[in-house]
C-alpha positions as CSV (number, residue, x, y, z in Angstrom):
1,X,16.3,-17.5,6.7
2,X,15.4,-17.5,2.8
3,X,15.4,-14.4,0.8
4,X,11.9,-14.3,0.6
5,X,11.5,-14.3,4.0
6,X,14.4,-11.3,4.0
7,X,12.6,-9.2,1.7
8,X,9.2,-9.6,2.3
9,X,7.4,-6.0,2.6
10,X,4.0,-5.0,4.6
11,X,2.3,-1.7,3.2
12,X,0.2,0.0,5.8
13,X,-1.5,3.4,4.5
14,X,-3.9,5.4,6.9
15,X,-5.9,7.8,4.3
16,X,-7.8,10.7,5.2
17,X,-11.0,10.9,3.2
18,X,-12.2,14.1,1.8
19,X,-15.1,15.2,3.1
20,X,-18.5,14.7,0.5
21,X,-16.0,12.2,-2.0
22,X,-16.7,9.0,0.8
23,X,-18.4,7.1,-2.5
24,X,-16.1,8.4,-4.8
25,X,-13.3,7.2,-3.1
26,X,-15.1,3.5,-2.5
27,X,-15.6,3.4,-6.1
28,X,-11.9,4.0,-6.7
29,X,-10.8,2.1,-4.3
30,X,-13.4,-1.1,-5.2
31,X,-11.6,-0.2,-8.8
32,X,-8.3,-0.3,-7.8
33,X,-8.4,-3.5,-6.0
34,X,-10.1,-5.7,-8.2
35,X,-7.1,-4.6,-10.8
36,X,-4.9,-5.4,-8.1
37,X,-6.2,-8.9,-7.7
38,X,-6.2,-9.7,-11.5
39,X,-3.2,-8.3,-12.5
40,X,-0.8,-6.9,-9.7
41,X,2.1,-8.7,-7.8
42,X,0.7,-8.2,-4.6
43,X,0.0,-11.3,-1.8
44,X,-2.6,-9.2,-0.4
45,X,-4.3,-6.3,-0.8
46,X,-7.4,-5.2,2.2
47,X,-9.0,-1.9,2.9
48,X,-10.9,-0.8,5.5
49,X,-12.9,2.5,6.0
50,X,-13.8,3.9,9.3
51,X,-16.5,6.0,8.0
52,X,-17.0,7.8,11.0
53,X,-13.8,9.4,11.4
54,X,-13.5,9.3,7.5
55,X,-10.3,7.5,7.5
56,X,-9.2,4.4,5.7
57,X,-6.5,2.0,6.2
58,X,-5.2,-0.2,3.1
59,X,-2.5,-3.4,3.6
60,X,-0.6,-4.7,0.6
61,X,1.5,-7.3,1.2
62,X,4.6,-7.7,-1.4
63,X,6.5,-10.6,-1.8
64,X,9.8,-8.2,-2.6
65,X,11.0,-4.8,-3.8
66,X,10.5,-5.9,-7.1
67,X,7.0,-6.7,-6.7
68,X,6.4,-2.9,-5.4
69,X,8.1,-1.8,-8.5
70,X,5.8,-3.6,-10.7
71,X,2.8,-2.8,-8.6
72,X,3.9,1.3,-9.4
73,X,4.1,0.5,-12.7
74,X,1.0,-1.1,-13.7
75,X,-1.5,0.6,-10.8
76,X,-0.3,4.2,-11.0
77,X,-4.0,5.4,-12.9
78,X,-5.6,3.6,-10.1
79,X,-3.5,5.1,-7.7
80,X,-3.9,8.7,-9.0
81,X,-7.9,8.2,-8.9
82,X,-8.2,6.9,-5.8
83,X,-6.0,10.3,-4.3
84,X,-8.5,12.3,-5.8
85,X,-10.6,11.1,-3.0
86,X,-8.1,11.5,0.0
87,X,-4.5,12.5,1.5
88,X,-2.2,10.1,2.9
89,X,-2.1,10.6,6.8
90,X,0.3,7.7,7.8
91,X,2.4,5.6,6.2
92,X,4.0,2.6,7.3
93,X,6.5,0.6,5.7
94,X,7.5,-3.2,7.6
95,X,10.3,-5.4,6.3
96,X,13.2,-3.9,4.5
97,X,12.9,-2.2,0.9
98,X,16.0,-1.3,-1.2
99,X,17.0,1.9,-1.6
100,X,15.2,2.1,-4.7
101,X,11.7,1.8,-3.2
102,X,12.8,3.5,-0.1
103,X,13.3,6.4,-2.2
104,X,10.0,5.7,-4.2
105,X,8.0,5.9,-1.3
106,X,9.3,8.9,0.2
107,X,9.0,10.5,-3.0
108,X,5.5,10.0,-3.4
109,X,4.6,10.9,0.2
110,X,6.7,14.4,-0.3
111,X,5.5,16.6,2.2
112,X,1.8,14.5,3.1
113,X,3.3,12.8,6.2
114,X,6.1,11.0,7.9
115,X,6.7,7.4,6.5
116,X,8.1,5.1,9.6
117,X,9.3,1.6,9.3
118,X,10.8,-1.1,10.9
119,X,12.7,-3.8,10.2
120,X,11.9,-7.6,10.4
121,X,12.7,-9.4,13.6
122,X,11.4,-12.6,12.6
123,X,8.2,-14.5,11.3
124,X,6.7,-16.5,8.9
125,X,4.2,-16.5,6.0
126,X,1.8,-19.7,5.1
127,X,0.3,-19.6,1.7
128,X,-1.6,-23.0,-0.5
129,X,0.2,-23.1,-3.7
């Protein structure tokens, strides 16, 4: 198995939306991403919003630790706007961070929710290059 493989990290974020900001929080969102596609590390990057239950569910796909790091760094304004909108309900970590974003993440969730993870058993990732 190559490091990439080993470190490879799936974000999965279940946000509650705030009741009256459900275009607010689009905007933000429709903001965040298209930063996220020009400039941020990630491989992917989806969000979908259940409107009825006034939930959403965002994927980010990172290559490594590293790429999370950098993603915090240059997406934290985008970040903070698009939490004005919502509360994080669930939040899933698969693949193994270091300890560094380990920490990082439970950090930011503080008290919001329960972060669960699990490890990598195996797979595989196809990208063009």
């Amino acid at each position: 198995m190559s490091t990439h493989e080993a470190t490879t990290l799936l974000f999965r974020n279940t946000m509650r939306i705030t009741d009256g900001h459900l275009e607010d929080f689009r905007s933000a969102v429709v903001r965040a991403v298209a930063f996220a596609e020009r400039h941020g590390p990630q491989l992917l990057v989806q969000t979908f919003v259940d409107e009825e239950r006034m939930l959403a569910h965002s994927f980010q796909l990172y290559r490594d630790s590293d790429a999370v790091r950098t993603h915090w760094k240059l997406a934290d304004p985008y970040i903070q706007e698009v939490m004005k909108h919502c509360r994080v309900e669930h939040f899933e970590v698969f693949g193994e961070p270091d300890a560094d974003v380990a920490a990082g993440v439970r950090s930011a969730l503080g008290d919001q929710c329960e972060l669960t993870s699990g490890p990598r058993v195996a797979g595989f990732i196809r990208f063009t290059t």
